[in-house]
LUMVEXDO-471693 format. One record per residue (C-alpha): x, y, z; residue number from 1; chain; residue in one letter. Coordinates in steps of 0.5 Angstrom, whole numbers, plus 500, padded with zeros to 3 digits. Example, Ala and Ser with C-alpha at 12.3 -4.5 7.8 and 13.67 -1.06 7.14 Angstrom:
BEGIN
SITE    xx    yy    zz   pos   unit   code
SITE   525   491   516     1      A      A
SITE   527   498   514     2      A      S
//
This chain:
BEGIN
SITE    xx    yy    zz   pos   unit   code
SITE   129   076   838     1      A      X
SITE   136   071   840     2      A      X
SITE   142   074   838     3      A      X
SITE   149   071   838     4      A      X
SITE   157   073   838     5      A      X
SITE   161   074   832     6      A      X
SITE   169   076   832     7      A      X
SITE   174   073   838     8      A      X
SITE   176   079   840     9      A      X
SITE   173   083   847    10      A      X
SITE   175   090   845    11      A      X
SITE   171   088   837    12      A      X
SITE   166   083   838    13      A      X
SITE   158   084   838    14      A      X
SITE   152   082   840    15      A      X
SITE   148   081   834    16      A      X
SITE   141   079   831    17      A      X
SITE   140   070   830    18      A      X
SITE   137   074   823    19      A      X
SITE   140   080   819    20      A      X
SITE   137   085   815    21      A      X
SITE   139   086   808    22      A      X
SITE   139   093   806    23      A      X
SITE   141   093   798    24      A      X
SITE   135   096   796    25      A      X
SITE   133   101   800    26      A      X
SITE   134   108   798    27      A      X
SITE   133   105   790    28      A      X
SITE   128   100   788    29      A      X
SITE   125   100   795    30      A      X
SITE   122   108   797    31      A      X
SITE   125   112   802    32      A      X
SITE   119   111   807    33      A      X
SITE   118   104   806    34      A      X
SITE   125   102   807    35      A      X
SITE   124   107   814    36      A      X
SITE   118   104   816    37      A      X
SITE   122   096   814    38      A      X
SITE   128   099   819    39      A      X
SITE   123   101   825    40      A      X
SITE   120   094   825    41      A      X
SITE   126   091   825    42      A      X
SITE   128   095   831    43      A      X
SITE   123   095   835    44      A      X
SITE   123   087   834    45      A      X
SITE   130   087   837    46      A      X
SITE   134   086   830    47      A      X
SITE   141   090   831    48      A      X
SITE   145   088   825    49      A      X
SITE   143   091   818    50      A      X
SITE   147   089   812    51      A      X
SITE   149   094   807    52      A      X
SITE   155   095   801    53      A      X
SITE   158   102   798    54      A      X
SITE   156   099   791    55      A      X
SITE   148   098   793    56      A      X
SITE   145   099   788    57      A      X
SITE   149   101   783    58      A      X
SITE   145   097   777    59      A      X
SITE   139   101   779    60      A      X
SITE   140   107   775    61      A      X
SITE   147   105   771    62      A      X
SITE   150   109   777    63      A      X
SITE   155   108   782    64      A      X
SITE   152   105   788    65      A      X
SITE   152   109   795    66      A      X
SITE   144   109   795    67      A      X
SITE   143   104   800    68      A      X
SITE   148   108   805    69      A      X
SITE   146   114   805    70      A      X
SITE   139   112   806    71      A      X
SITE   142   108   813    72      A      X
SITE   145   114   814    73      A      X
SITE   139   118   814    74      A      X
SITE   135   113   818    75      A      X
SITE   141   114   824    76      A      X
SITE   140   121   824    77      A      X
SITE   133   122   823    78      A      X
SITE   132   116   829    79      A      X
SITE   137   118   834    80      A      X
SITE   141   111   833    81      A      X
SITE   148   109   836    82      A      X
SITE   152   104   836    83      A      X
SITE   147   099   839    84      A      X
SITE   145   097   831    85      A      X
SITE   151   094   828    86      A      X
SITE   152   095   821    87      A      X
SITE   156   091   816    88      A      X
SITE   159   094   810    89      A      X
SITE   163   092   805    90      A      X
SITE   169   094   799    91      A      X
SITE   171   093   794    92      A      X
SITE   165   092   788    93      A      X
SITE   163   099   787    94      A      X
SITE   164   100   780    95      A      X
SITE   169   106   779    96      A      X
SITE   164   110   773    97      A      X
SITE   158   110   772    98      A      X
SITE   155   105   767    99      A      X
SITE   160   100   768   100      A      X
SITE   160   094   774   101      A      X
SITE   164   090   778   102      A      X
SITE   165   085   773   103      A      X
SITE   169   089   769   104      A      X
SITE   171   096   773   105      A      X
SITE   171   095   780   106      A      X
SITE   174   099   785   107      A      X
SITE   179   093   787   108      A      X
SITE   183   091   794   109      A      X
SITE   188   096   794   110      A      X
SITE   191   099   801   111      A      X
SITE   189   107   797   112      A      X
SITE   182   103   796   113      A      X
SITE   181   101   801   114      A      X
SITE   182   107   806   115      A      X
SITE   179   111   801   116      A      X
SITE   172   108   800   117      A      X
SITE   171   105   808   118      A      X
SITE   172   113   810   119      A      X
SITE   167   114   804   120      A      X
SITE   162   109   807   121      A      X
SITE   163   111   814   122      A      X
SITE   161   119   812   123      A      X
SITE   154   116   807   124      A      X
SITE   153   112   814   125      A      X
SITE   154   117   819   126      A      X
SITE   159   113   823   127      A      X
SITE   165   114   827   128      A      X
SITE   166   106   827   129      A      X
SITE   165   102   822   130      A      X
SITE   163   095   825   131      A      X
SITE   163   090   821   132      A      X
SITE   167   092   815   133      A      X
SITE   167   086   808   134      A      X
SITE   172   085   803   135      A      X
SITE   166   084   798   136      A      X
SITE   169   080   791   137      A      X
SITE   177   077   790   138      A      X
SITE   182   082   788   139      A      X
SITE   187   078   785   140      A      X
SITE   192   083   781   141      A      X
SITE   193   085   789   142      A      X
SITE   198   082   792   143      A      X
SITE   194   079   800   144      A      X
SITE   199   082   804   145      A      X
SITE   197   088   800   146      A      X
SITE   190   088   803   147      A      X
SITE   191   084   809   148      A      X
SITE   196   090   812   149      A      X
SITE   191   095   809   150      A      X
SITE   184   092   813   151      A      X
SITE   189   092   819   152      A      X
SITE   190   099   819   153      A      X
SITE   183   101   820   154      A      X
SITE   181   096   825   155      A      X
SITE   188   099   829   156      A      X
SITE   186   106   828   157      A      X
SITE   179   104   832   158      A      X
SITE   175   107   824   159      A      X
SITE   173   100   823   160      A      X
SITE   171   093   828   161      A      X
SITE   171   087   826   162      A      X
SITE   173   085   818   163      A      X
SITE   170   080   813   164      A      X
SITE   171   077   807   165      A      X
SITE   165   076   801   166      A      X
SITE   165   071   796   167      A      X
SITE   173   069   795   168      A      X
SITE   176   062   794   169      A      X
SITE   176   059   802   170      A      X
SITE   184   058   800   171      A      X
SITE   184   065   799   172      A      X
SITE   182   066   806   173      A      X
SITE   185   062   809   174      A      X
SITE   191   064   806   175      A      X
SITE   190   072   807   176      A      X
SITE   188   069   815   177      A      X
SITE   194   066   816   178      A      X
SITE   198   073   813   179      A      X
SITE   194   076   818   180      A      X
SITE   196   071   824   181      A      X
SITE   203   071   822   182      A      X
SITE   204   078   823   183      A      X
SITE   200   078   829   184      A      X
SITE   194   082   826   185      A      X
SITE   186   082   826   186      A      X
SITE   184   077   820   187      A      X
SITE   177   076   817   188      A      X
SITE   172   073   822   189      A      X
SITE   166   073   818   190      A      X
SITE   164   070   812   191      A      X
SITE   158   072   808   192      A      X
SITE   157   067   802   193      A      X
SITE   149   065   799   194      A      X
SITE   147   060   803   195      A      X
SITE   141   056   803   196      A      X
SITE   138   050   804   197      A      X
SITE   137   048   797   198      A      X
SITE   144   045   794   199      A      X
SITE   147   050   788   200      A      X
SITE   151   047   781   201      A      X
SITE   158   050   782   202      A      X
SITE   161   049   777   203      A      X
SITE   156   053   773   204      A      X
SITE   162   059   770   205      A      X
SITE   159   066   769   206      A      X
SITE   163   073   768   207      A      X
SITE   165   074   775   208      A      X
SITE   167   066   776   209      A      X
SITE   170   062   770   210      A      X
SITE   171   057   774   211      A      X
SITE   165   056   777   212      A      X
SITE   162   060   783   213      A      X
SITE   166   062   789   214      A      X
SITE   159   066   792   215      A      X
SITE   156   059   795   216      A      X
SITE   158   057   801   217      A      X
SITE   160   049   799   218      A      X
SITE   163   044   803   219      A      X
SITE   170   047   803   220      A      X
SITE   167   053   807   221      A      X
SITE   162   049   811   222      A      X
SITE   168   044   813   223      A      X
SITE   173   051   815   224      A      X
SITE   167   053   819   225      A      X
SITE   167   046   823   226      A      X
SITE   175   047   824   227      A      X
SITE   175   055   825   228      A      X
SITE   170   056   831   229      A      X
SITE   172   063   832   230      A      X
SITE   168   064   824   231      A      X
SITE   162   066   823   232      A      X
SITE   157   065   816   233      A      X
SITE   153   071   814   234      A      X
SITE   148   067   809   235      A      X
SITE   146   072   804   236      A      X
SITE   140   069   799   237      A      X
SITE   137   064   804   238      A      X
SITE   130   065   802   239      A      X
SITE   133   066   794   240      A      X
SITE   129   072   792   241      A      X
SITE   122   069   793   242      A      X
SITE   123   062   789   243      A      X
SITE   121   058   795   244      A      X
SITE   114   063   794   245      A      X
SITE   115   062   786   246      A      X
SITE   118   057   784   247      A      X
SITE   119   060   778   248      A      X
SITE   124   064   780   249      A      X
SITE   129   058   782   250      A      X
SITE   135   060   779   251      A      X
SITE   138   055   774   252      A      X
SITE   143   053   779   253      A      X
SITE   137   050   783   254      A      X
SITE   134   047   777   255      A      X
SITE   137   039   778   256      A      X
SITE   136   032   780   257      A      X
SITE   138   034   787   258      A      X
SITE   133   039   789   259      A      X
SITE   126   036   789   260      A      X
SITE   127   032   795   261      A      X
SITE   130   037   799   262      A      X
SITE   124   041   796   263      A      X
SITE   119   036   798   264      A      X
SITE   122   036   805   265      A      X
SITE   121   043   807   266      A      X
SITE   114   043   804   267      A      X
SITE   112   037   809   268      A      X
SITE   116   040   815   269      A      X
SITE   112   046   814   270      A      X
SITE   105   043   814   271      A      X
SITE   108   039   819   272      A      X
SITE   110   045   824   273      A      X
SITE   105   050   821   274      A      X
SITE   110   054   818   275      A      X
SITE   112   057   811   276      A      X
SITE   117   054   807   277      A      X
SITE   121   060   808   278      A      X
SITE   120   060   815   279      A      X
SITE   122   053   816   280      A      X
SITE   129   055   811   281      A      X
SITE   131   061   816   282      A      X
SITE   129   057   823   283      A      X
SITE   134   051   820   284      A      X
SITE   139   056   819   285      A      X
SITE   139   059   825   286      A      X
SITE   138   053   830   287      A      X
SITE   144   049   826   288      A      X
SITE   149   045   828   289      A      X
SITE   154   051   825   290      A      X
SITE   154   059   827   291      A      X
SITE   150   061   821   292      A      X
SITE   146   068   821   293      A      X
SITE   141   069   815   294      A      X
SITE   141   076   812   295      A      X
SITE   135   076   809   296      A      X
SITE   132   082   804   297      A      X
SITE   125   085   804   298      A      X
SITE   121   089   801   299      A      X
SITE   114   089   804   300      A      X
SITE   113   089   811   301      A      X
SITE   109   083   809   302      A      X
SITE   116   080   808   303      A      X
SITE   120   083   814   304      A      X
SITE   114   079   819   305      A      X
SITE   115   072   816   306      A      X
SITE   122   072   817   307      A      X
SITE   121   075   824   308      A      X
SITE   117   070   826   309      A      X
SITE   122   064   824   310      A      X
SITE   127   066   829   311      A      X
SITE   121   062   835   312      A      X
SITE   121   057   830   313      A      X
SITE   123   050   834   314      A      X
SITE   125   045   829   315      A      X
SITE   126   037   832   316      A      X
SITE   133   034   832   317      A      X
SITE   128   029   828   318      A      X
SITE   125   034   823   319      A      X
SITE   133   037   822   320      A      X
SITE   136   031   821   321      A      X
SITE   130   029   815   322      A      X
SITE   132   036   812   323      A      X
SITE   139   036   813   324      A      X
SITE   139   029   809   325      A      X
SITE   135   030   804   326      A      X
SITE   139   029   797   327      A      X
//
């Protein structure tokens, strides 16, 4: 395994994993027994960091989330785990009743939220600390200031280390950053966003993003990384739930002029490298030019030993600069 440094601050900062475990369906969709066995060798790999959210996974039962974290929590204290595994959570998506989503009923980023749902996590976890603790989606009935005091308040408590931030406009995180500077308070310093090596249309709306998706690290947040060295990118989706597999699980956001050549670009890598396609895309996100972690989900262990495998994946500055060219 390789690891890498994410957050500035010595008393915050953590050693974590080049490749995260995504635990969105553990403890739902995924049974208890397989996402235990996923968890064990990922450990026993060296992987420490493991991602996870309060509202995880709601829409499996028209619930209100919380599976994902107790089951980690169960896996801690049935393993005798401590702080040497580094779990992310986040706040601020989880539906505030049952049949309901984050998309017309979400919990927000007010203060009392925010206090009220990160000591819950911490409870479903286990956790006396919250390592890594996100602002899941955009609140925007809520005053920043507002949102960055109330993050700031745990981390000065010593209930949460670092914080992140998921999904929003990158002005409005420069923006809850600069607040957050200026009063001499910890800000964001992760950032987690779908990232992959195929290009997504943007300007496609949905319920969440009338204008356009927010959720896809695009030019603007890969610009920010390059002036901001302190940041980090967490990449959620990078293997698009299985479409470099199937091809007809490419969501339409993919499906465009652009994306055959970069296609076509992998596919010739991986013959070239002996790898999957998979493997080349985690490989390329984890030996960039940037500091990227891939946050990859899994389901079989099948799916866990590919992925692991990618992090001994040496790719050329030849074969990087065809992939990073490809349009």
């Amino acid at each position: 395994m390789k690891y890498r440094t994410i957050g500035t601050d010595p008393t915050t900062r953590r050693e974590v994993s080049v490749l995260a475990l995504g635990a969105m369906l553990f403890g739902s969709v995924t049974d208890e027994a397989t996402s235990f066995a996923l968890l064990d060798r990922y450990v026993e790999a060296g992987g420490n960091f493991i991602d996870t959210s309060d509202n995880y996974a709601f829409w499996a039962d028209g619930g209100q989330g919380g599976q994902s974290e107790e089951l980690l929590g169960r896996w801690r204290r049935s393993r005798g785990i401590g702080d040497e595994i580094v779990i992310a959570t986040k706040l601020g998506a989880r539906p505030l009743a049952p049949g309901t989503s984050y998309v017309d009923n979400a919990e927000g980023l007010s203060a009392k939220v925010i206090r009220e749902s990160a000591e819950r996590s911490r409870e479903r976890l286990g956790l006396a600390k919250l390592d890594l603790l996100y602002a899941h989606i955009e609140d925007r009935t809520v005053p920043l200031q507002e949102t960055v005091e109330a993050f700031a308040a745990l981390v000065a408590e010593g209930t949460v280390g670092l914080l992140g931030v998921s999904n929003h406009a990158v002005w409005r995180v420069e923006r809850a950053r600069a607040l957050a500077a200026a009063a001499g308070l910890p800000g964001y310093e992760v950032l987690q966003y779908a990232h992959t090596h195929l290009r997504p249309r943007t300007d496609v709306p949905d319920e969440l993003f009338p204008d356009g998706s927010l959720g896809h690290a695009g030019p603007d947040l890969l610009g920010y990384l390059r002036a901001e060295p302190g940041l980090t990118l967490v990449a959620y989706s990078p293997l698009l739930k299985g479409a470099y597999s199937r091809p007809e699980r490419l969501p339409a956001d993919f499906d465009h002029p652009g994306s055959p050549a970069r296609l076509a670009v992998l596919r010739d890598v991986a013959r070239e490298t002996g790898a999957t396609v998979n493997q080349v895309v985690l490989a390329w996100q984890i030996g960039g030019e940037l500091p990227v972690l891939p946050l990859a989900g899994v389901s079989s262990p099948a799916q866990l030993e590919e992925n692991l495998a990618a992090v001994d994946l040496e790719l050329t500055p030849e074969q990087r600069a065809r992939l990073d060219a490809a349009h």
